[in-house]
Structures are given as C-alpha cells and as structure tokens.
N, CA, C and O atoms as CSV, one atom per row, in Angstrom:
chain,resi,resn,atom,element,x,y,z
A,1,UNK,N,N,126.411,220.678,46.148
A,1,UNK,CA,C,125.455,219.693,46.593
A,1,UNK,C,C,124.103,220.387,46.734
A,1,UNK,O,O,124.111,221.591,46.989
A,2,UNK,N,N,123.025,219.789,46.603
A,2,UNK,CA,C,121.751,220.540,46.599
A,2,UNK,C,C,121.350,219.876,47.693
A,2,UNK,O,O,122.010,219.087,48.370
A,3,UNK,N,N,119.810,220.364,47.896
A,3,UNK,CA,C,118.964,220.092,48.904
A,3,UNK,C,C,117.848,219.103,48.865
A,3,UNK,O,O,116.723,219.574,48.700
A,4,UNK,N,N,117.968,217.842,48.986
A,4,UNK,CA,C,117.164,216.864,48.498
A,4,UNK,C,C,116.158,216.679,49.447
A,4,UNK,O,O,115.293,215.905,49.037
A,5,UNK,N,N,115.907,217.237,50.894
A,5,UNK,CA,C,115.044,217.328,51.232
A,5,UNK,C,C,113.691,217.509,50.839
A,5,UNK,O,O,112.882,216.602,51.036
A,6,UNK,N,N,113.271,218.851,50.171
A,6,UNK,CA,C,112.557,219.675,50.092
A,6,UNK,C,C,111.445,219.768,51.093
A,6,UNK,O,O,110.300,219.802,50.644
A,7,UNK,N,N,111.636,219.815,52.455
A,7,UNK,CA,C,110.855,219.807,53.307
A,7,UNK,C,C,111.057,221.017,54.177
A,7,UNK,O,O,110.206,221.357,54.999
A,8,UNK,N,N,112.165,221.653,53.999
A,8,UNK,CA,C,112.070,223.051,54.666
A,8,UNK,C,C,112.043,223.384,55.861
A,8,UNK,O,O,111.789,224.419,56.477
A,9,UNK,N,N,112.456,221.977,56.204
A,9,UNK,CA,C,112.573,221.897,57.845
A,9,UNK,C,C,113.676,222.264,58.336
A,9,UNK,O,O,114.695,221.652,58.017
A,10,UNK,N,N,113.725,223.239,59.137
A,10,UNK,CA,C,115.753,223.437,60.009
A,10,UNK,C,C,115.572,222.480,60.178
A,10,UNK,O,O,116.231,222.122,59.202
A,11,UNK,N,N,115.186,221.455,60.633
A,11,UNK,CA,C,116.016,220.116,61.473
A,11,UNK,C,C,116.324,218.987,60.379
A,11,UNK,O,O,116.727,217.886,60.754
A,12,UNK,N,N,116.124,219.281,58.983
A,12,UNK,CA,C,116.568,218.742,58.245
A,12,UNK,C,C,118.204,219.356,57.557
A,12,UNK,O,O,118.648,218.951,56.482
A,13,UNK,N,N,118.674,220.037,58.146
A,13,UNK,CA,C,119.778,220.480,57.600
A,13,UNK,C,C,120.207,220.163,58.614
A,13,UNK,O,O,119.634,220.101,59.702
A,14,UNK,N,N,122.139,219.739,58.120
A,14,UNK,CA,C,123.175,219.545,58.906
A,14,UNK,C,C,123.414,220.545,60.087
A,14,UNK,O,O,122.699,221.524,59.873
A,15,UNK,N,N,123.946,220.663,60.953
A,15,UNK,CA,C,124.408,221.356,62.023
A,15,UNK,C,C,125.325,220.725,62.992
A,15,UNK,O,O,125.322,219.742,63.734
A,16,UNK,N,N,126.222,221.838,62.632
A,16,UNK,CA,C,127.898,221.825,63.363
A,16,UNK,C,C,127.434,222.866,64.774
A,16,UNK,O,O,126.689,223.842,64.860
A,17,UNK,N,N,128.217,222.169,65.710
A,17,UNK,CA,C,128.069,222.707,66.717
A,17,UNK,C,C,129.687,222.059,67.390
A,17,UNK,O,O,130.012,220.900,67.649
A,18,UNK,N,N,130.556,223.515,67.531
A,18,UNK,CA,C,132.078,223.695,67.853
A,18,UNK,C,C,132.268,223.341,69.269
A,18,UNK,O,O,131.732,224.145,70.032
A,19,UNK,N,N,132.901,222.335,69.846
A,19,UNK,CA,C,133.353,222.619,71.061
A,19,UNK,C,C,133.352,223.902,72.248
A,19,UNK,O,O,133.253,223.783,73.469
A,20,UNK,N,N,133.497,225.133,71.445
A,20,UNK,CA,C,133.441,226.513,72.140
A,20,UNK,C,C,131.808,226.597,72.608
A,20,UNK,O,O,131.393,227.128,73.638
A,21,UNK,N,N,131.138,226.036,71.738
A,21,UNK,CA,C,129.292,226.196,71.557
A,21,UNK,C,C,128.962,225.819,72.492
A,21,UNK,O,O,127.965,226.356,72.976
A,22,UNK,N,N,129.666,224.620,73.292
A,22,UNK,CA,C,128.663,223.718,74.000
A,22,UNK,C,C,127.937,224.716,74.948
A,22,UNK,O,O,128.349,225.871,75.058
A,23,UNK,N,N,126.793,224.237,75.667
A,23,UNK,CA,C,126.224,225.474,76.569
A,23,UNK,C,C,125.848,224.668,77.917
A,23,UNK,O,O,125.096,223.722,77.684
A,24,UNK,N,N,126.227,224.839,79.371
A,24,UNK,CA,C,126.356,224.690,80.616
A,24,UNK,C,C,124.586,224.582,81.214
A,24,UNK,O,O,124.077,223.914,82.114
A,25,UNK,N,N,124.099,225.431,80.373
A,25,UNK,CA,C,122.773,225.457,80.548
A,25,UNK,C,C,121.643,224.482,80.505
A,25,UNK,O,O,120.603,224.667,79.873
A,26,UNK,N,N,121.988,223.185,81.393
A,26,UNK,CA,C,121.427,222.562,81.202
A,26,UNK,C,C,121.012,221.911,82.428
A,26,UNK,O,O,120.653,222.783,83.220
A,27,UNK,N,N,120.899,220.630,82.973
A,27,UNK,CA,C,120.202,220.323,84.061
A,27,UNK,C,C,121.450,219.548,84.880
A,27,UNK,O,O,121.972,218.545,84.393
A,28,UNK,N,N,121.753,219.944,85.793
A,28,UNK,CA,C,123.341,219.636,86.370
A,28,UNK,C,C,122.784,219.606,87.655
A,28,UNK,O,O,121.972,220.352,88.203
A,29,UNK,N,N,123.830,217.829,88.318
A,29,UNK,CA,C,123.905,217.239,89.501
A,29,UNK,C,C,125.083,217.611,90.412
A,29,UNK,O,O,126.107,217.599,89.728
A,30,UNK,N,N,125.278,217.858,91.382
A,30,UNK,CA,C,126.390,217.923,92.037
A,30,UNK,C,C,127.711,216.812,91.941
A,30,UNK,O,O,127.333,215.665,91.702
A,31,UNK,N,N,128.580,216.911,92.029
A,31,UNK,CA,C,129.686,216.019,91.285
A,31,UNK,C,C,129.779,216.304,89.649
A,31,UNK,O,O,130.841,216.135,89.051
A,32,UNK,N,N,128.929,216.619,89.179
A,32,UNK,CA,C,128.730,216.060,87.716
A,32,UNK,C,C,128.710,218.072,87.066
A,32,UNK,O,O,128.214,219.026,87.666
A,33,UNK,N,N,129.490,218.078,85.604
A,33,UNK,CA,C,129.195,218.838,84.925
A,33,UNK,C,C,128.856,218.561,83.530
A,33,UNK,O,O,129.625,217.949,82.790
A,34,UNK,N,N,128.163,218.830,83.306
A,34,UNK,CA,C,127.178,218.898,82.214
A,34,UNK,C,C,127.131,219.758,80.747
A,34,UNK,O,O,126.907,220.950,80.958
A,35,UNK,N,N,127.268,219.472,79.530
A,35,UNK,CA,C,127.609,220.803,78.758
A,35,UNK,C,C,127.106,219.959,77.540
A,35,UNK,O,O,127.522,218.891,77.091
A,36,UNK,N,N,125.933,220.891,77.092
A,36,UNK,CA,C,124.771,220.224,75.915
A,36,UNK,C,C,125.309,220.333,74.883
A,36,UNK,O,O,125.592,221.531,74.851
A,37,UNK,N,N,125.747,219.778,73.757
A,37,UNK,CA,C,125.926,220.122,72.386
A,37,UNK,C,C,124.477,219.862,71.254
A,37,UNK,O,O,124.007,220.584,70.375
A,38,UNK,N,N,124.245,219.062,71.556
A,38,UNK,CA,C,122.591,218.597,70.457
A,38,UNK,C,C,121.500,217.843,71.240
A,38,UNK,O,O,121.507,216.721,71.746
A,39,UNK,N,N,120.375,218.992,71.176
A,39,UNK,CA,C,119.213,218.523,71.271
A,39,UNK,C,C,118.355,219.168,71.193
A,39,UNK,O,O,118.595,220.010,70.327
A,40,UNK,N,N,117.366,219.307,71.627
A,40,UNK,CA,C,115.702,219.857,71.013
A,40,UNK,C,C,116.219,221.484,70.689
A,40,UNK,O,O,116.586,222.053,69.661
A,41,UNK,N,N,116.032,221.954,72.255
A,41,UNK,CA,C,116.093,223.390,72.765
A,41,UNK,C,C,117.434,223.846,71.496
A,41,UNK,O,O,117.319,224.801,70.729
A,42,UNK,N,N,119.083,222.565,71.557
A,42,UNK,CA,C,119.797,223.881,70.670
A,42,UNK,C,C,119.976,223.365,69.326
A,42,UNK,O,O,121.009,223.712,68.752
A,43,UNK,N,N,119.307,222.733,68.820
A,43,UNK,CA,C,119.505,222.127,66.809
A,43,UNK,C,C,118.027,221.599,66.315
A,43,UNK,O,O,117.675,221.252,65.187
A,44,UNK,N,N,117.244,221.660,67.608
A,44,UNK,CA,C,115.784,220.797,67.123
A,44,UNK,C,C,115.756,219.675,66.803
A,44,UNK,O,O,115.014,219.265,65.910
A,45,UNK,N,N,116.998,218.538,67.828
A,45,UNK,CA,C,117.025,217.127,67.702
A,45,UNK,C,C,115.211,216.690,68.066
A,45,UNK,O,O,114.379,216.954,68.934
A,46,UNK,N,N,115.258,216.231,67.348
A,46,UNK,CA,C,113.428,215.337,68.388
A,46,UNK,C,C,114.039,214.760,68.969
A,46,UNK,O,O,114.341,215.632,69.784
A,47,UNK,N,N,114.907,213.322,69.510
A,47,UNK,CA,C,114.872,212.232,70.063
A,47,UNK,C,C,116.157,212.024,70.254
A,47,UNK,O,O,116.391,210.946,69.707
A,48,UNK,N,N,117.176,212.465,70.743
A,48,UNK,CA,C,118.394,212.845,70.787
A,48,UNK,C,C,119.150,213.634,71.726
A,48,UNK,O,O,119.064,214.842,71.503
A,49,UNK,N,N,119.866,213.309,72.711
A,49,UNK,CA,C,120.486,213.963,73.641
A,49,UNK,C,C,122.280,214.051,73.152
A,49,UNK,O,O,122.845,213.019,72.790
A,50,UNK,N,N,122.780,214.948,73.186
A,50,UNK,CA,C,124.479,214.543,72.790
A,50,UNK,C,C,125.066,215.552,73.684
A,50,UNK,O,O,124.365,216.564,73.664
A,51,UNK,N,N,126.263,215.684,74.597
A,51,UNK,CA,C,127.185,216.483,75.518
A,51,UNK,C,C,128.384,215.920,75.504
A,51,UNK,O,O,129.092,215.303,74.708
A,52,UNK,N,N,128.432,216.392,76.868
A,52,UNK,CA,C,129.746,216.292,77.264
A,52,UNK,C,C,129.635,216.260,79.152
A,52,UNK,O,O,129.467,217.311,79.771
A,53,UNK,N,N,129.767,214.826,79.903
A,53,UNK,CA,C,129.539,215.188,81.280
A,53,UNK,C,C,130.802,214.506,81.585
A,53,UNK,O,O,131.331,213.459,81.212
A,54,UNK,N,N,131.181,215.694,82.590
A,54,UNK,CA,C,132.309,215.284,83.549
A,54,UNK,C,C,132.023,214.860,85.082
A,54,UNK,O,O,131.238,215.548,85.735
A,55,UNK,N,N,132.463,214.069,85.493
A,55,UNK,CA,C,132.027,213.264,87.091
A,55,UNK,C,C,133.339,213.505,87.489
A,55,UNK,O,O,134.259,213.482,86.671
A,56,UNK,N,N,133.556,213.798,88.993
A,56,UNK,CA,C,134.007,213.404,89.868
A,56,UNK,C,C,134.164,212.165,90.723
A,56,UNK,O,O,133.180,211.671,91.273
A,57,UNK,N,N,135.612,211.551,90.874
A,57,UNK,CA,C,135.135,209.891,91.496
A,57,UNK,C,C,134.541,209.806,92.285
A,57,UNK,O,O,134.936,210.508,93.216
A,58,UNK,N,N,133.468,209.131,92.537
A,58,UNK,CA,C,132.740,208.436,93.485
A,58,UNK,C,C,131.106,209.087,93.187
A,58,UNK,O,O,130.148,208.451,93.628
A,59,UNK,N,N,130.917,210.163,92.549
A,59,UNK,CA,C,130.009,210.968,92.256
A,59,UNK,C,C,128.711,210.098,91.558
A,59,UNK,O,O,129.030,209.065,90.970
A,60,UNK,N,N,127.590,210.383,91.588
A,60,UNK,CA,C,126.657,209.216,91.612
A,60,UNK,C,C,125.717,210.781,91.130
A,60,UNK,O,O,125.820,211.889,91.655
A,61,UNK,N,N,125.058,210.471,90.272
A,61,UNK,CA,C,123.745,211.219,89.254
A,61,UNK,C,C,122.478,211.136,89.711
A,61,UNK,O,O,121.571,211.833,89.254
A,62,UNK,N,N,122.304,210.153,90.782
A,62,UNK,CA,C,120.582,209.421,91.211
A,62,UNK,C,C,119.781,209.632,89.861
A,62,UNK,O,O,119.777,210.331,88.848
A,63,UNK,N,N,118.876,208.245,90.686
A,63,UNK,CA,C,117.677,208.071,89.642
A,63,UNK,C,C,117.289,209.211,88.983
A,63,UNK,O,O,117.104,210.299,89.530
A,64,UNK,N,N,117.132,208.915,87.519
A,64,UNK,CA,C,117.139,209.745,86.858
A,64,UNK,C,C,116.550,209.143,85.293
A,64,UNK,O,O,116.797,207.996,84.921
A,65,UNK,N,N,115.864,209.979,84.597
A,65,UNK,CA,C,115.686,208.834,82.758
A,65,UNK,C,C,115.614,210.745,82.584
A,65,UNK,O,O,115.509,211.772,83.255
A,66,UNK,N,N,115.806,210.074,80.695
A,66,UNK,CA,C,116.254,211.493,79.671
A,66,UNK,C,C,114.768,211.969,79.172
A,66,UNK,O,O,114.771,212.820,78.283
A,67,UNK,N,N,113.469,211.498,79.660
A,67,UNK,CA,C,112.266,212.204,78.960
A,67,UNK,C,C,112.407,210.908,77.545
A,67,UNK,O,O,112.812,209.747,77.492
A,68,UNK,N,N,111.902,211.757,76.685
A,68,UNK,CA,C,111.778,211.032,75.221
A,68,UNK,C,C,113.146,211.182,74.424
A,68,UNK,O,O,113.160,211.012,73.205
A,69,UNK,N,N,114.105,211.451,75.017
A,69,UNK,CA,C,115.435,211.386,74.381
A,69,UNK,C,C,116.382,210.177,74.494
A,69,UNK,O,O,116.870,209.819,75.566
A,70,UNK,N,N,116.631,209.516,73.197
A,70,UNK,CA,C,117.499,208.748,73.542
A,70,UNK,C,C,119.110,209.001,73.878
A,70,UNK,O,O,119.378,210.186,73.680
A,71,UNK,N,N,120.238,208.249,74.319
A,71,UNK,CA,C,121.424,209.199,74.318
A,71,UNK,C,C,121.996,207.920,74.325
A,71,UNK,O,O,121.517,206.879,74.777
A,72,UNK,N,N,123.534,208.193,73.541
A,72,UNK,CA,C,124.162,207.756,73.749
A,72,UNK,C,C,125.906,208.425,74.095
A,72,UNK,O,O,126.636,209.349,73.738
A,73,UNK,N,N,125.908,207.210,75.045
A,73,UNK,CA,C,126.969,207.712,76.018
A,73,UNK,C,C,128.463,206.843,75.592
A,73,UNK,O,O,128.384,205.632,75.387
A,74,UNK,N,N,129.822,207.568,75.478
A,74,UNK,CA,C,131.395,207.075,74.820
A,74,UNK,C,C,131.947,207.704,76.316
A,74,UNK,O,O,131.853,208.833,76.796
A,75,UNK,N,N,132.530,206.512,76.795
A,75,UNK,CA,C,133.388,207.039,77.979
A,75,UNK,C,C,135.254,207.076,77.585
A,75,UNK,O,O,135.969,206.221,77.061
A,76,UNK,N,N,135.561,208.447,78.107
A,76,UNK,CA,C,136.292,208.784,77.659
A,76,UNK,C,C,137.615,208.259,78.494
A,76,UNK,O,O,138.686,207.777,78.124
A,77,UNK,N,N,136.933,208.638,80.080
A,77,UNK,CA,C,138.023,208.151,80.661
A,77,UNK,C,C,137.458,207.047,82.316
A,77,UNK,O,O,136.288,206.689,82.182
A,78,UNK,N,N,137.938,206.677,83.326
A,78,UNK,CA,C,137.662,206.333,84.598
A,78,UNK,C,C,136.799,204.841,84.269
A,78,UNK,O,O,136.882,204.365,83.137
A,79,UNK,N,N,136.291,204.414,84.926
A,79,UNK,CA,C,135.067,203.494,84.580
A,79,UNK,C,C,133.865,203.178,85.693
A,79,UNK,O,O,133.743,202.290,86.538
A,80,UNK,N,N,132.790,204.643,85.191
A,80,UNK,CA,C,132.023,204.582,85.592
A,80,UNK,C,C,130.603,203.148,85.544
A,80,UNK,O,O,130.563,202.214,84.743
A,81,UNK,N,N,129.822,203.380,86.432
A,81,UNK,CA,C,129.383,202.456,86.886
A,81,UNK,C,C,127.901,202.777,86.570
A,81,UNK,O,O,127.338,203.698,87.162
A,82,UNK,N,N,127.188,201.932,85.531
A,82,UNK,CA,C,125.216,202.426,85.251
A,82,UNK,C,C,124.431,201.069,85.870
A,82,UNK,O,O,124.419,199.863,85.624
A,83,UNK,N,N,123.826,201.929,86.761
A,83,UNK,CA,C,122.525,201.126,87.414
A,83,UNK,C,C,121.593,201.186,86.872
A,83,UNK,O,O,121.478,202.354,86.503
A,84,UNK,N,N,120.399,200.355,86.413
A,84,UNK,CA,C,119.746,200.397,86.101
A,84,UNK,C,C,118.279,198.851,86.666
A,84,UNK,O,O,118.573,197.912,87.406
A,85,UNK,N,N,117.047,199.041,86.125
A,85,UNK,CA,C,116.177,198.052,86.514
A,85,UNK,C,C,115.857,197.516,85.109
A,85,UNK,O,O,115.513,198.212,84.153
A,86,UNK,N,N,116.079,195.688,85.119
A,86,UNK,CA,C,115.586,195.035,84.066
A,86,UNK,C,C,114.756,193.973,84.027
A,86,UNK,O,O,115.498,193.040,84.336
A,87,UNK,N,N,113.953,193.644,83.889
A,87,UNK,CA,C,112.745,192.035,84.262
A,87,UNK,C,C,112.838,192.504,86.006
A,87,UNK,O,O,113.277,191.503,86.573
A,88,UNK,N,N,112.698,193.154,86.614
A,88,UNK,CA,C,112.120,193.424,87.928
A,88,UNK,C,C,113.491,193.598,89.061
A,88,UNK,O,O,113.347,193.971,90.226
A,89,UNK,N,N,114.934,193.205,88.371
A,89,UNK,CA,C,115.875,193.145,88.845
A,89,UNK,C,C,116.835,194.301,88.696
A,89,UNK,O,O,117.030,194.679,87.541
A,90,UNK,N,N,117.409,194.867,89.585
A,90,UNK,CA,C,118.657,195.970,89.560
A,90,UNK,C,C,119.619,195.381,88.852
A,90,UNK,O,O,120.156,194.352,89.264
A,91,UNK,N,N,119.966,195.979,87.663
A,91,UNK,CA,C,121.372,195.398,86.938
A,91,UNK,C,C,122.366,196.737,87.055
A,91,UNK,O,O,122.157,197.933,87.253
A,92,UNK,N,N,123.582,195.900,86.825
A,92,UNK,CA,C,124.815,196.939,87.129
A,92,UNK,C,C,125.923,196.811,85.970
A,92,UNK,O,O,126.333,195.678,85.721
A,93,UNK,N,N,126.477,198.000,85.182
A,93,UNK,CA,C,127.695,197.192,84.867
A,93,UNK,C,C,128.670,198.776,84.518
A,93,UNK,O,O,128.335,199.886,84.103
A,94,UNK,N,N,129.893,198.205,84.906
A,94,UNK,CA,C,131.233,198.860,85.191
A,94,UNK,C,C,131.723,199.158,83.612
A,94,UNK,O,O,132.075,198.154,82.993
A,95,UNK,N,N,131.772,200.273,82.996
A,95,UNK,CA,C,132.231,200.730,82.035
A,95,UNK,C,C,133.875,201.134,81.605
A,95,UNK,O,O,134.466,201.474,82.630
A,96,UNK,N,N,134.545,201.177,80.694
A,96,UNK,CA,C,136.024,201.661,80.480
A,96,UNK,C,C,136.496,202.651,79.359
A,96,UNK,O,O,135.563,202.645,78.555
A,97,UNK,N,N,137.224,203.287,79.011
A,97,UNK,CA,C,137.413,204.157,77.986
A,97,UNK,C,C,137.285,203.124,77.247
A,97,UNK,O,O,137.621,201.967,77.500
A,98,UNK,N,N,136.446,203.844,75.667
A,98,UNK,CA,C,136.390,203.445,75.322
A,98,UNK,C,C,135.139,202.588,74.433
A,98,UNK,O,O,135.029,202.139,73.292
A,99,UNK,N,N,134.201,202.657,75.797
A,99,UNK,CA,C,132.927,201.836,75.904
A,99,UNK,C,C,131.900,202.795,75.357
A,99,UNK,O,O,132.013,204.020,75.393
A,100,UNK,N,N,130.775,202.049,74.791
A,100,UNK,CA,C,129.467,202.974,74.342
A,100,UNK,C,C,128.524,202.582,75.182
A,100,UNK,O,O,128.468,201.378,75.432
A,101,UNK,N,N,127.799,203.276,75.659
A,101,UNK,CA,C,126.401,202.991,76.169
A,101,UNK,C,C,125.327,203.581,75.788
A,101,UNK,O,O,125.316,204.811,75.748
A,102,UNK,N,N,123.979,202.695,75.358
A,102,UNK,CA,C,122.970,203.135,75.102
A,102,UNK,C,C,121.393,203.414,75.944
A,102,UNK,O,O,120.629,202.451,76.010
A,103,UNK,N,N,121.070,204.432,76.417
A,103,UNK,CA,C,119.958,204.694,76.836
A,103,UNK,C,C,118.968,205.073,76.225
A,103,UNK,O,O,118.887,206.210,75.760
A,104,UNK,N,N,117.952,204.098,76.109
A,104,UNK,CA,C,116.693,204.216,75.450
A,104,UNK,C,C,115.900,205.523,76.350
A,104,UNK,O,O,116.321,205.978,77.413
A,105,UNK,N,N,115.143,205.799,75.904
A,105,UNK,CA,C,114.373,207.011,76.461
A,105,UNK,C,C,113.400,206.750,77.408
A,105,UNK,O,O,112.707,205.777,77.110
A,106,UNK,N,N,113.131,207.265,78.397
A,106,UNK,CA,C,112.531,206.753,79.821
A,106,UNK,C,C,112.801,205.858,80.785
A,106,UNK,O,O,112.110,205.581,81.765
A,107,UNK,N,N,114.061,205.325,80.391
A,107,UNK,CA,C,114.706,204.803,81.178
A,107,UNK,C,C,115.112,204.887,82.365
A,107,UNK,O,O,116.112,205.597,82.463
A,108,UNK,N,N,114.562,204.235,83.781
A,108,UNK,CA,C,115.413,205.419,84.323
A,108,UNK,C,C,116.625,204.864,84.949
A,108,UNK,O,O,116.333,203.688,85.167
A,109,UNK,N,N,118.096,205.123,85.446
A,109,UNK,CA,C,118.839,204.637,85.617
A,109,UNK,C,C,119.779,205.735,86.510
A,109,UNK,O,O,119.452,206.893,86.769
A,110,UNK,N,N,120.848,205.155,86.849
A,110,UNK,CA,C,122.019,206.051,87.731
A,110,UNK,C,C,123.426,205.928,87.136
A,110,UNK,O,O,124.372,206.515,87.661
C-alpha cells in the first residue's frame, strides 16, 4: 500500500497504540482512574480524546469539559450517570454497557 497522503505529516499516518501503552499520566480524579491511549501529547490527535477510565460506585468526576477535544465515551460496565447543562436546564441521563456517549468539546459536564 503506498502513501496517498503526501503531506508528511505524523498525524497523517496510522497509529497503533497496545493496551500495555496506555499511559496513567494524565489528569486523574479521586474515585476515578484514568489511562490515555490517543491524543495530542501521545499520537498528535488535534481534536480527539480516547482511554480507558475506571470509576468506583458512587464516584462522581465534578464539573469538568475536555478543552477542544472531543471524546467519545463506550461503557463497558455499571451504569454511570452524565450531568450535564442544556437550553439553561441541568439534564441527566443513566447509561448501560453497552451505551456510547458523545462529548462535544467544551462541554462541561459530570
């Protein structure tokens, strides 16, 4: 296969990043662990957040938005709970394995 880019950009080439890779080094809440696989700092995503976070029940993230990253979130297991503000109102909704969620970037939410 060739390179149809021709733009010479690393962030135009594919990148695998192994389960073993993920890196801890990242911005972590109490209850919550955190482990980055793709984004700026480790593949040169622009607009893109991807991990792996583990919660503890009852464990709550506080207000919080991703900067200019969008993310999307696959719950694997439990069914956590995203707060968020929409037309001036607190919306809520209860998630299940299974489920995708999408966070637009600056969002801010819990």
């Amino acid at each position: 296969m060739r390179d149809t880019t021709g733009s010479g950009d690393a962030r135009a080439s594919l990148r695998h990043v192994a389960a073993a890779e993920l890196s801890s080094d990242t911005a972590q809440t109490p209850g919550m662990q955190r482990s980055e696989a793709i984004s700026q700092r480790r593949v040169g995503a622009r607009t893109i957040w991807m991990g792996q976070s583990r919660m503890t029940p009852g464990a709550s993230s506080g207000d919080h938005h991703h900067g200019d990253s969008e993310t999307g979130i696959y719950i694997l297991s439990g069914h956590p709970v995203f707060v968020f503000a929409e037309d001036g109102r607190e919306r809520r909704f209860e998630t299940a394995p299974g489920d995708y969620v999408f966070v637009p970037a600056f969002v801010p939410h819990r």
